[in-house]
C-alpha positions in Angstrom: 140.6 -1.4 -117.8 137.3 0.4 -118.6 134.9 -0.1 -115.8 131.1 0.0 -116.5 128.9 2.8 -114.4 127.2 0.7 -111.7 123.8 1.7 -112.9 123.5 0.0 -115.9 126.4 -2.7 -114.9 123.1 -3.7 -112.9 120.5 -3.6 -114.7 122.6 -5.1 -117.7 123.3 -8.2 -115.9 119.9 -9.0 -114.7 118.9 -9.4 -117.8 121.9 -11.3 -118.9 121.5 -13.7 -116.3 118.0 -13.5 -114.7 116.3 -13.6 -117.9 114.4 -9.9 -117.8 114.6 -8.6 -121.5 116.0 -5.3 -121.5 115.3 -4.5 -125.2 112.5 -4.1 -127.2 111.6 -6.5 -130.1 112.7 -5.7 -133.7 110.8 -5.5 -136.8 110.8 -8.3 -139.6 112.8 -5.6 -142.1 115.9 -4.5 -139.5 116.2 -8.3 -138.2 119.0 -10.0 -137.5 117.7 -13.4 -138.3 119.9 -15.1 -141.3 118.0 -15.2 -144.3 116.8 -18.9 -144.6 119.0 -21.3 -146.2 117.3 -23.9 -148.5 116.1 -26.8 -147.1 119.1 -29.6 -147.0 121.6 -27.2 -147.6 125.2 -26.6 -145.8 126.6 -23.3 -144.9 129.9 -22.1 -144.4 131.6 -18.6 -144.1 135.4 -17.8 -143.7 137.1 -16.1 -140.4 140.5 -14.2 -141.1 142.3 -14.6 -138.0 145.4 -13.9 -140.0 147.3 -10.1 -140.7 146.6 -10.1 -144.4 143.5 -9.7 -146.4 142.3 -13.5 -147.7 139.5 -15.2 -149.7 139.0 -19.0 -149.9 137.2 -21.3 -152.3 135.2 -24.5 -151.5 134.7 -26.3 -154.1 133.0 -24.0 -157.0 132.2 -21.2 -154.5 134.1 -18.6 -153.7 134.4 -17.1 -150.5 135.1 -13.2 -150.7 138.2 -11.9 -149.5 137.6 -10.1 -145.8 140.2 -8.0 -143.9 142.2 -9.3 -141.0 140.6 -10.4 -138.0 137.0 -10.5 -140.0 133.9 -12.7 -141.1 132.2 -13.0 -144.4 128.4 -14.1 -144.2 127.5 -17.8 -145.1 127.6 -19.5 -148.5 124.9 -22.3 -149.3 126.2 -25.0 -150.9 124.8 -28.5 -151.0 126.0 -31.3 -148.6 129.1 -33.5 -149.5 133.1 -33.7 -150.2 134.5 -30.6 -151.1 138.3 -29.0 -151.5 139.0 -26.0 -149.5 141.8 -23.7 -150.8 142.7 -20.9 -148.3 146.0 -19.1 -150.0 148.6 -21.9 -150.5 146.4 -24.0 -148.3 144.1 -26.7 -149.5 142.2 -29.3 -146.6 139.2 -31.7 -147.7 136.5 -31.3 -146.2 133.0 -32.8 -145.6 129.9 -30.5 -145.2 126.3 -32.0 -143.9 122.9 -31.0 -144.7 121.4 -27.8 -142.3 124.6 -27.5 -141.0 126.8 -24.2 -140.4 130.3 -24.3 -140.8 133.2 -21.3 -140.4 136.0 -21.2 -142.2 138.6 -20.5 -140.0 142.3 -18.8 -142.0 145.2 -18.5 -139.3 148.6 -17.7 -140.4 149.8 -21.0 -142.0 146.7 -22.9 -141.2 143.1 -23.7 -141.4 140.4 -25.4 -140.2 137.0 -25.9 -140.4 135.1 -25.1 -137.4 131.2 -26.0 -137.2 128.7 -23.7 -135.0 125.5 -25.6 -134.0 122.5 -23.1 -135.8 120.5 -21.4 -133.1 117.3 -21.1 -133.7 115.3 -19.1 -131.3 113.7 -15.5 -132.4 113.3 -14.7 -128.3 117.0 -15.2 -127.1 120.5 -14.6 -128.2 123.2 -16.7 -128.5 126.5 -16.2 -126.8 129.2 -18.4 -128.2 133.0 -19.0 -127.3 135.0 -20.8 -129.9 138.4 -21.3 -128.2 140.9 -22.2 -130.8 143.8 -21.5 -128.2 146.1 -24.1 -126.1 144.6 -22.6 -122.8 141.3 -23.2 -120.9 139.0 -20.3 -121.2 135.8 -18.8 -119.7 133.6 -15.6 -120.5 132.8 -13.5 -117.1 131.8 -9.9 -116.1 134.5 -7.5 -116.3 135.0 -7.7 -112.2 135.0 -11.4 -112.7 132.0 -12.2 -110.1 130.0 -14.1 -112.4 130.6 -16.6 -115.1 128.4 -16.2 -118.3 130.2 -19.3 -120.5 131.9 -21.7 -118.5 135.6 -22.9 -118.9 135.9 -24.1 -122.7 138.8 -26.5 -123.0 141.4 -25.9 -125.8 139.9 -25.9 -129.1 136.5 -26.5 -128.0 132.7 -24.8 -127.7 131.0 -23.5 -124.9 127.9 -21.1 -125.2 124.7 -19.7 -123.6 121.4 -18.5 -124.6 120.9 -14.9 -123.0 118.7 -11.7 -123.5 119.1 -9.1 -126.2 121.6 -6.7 -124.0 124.3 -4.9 -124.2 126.7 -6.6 -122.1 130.9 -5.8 -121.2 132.7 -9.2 -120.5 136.2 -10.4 -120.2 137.8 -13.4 -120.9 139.7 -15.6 -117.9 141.9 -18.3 -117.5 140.5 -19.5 -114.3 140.7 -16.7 -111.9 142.7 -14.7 -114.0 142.2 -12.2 -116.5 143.3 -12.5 -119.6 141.4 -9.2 -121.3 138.5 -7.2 -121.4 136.4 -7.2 -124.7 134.8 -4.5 -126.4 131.3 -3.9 -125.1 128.6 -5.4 -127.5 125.2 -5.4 -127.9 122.9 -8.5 -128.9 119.7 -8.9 -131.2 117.1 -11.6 -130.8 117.9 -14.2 -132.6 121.6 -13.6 -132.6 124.7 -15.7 -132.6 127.2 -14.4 -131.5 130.4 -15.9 -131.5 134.0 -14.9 -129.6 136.7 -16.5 -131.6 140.0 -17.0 -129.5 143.2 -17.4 -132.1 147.1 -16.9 -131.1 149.8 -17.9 -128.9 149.0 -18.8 -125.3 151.2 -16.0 -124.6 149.3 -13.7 -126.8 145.6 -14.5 -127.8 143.5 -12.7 -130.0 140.2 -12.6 -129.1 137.5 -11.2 -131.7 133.3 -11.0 -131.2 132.2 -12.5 -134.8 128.8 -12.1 -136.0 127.1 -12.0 -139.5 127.1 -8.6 -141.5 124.4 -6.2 -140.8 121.6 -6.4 -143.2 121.3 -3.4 -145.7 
């Protein structure tokens, strides 16, 4: 288990948790914040959970293919009935004006997932989509203090938090299920862990929007 060096284990959780920001502000041209969607429109991006390179279409818009366990960045398309195709897959779905959507490809199935836009240019957004049969909760790597709380199956459970860099581990009540890669946050983020798999063997992945060229 990698174990964080006390110094900034400490000052990295104060800011998670007590609200001290830790990083400086960006500039407008190396943002993260999405560009803006047109007024009334839907978005939606595809999540490969799968082992095999996959694209999708909804509707007339195709989604580009992304590598395994990868996201593509959001389509716009306006508001109403579509046909999703994923592979051999096809699922209707409906899509709703400013709303944000993710595409979600598991071996044999998928579903559409929707993430709530965040909108503040002051905080981050830490998100856990668990898509698994098991409750889970985000906590520091020792497990002392819960960030997201317990998420039932396939449900939502977030927090707004600092820009930091933060090292967190995902639980099933007081156990550990695995440490996650260490991963820094932006103002204005959303950053999303999606849980896929097995309840004998999950797959969690941190998904967030390309980086901007």
């Amino acid at each position: 288990m990698t174990r964080l060096h006390k110094p900034h284990w400490i000052a990295g959780i104060c800011a998670l948790l007590l609200g001290l920001p830790s990083l400086p502000a960006q500039a407008d041209d190396d943002s993260p914040y999405p560009p803006v969607a047109p007024r009334g429109s839907a978005q939606i991006r595809l999540y490969n959970a799968s082992g095999q390179e996959t694209g999708a279409t909804v509707g007339p818009v195709s989604l580009s293919e992304v590598a395994p366990f990868a996201s593509g960045d959001y389509a716009h398309l306006q508001p109403g009935r579509y046909g999703v195709r994923v592979g051999s897959q096809t699922l209707p779905v409906v899509l709703e004006a400013d709303r944000q959507y993710t595409l979600v490809n598991q071996s044999g199935t998928a579903q559409l997932v929707e993430e709530p836009p965040f909108r503040s240019r002051q905080k981050a957004l830490l998100r856990l989509q668990n898509l698994s049969d098991r409750p889970l909760a985000l906590k520091t790597a020792d497990g002392r203090t819960e960030v997201v709380s317990s998420v039932a199956p396939h449900g939502r459970g977030e927090r707004e938090i600092n820009p930091v860099k933060v090292g967190l581990a995902l639980f099933d009540g007081e156990r550990k299920v695995a440490d996650l890669k260490p991963v820094v946050l932006d103002r204005g983020e959303t950053l999303c862990l999606y849980v896929t798999g097995s309840p004998s063997s999950l797959t969690p992945v941190w998904v967030r929007r390309p980086a901007r060229e």
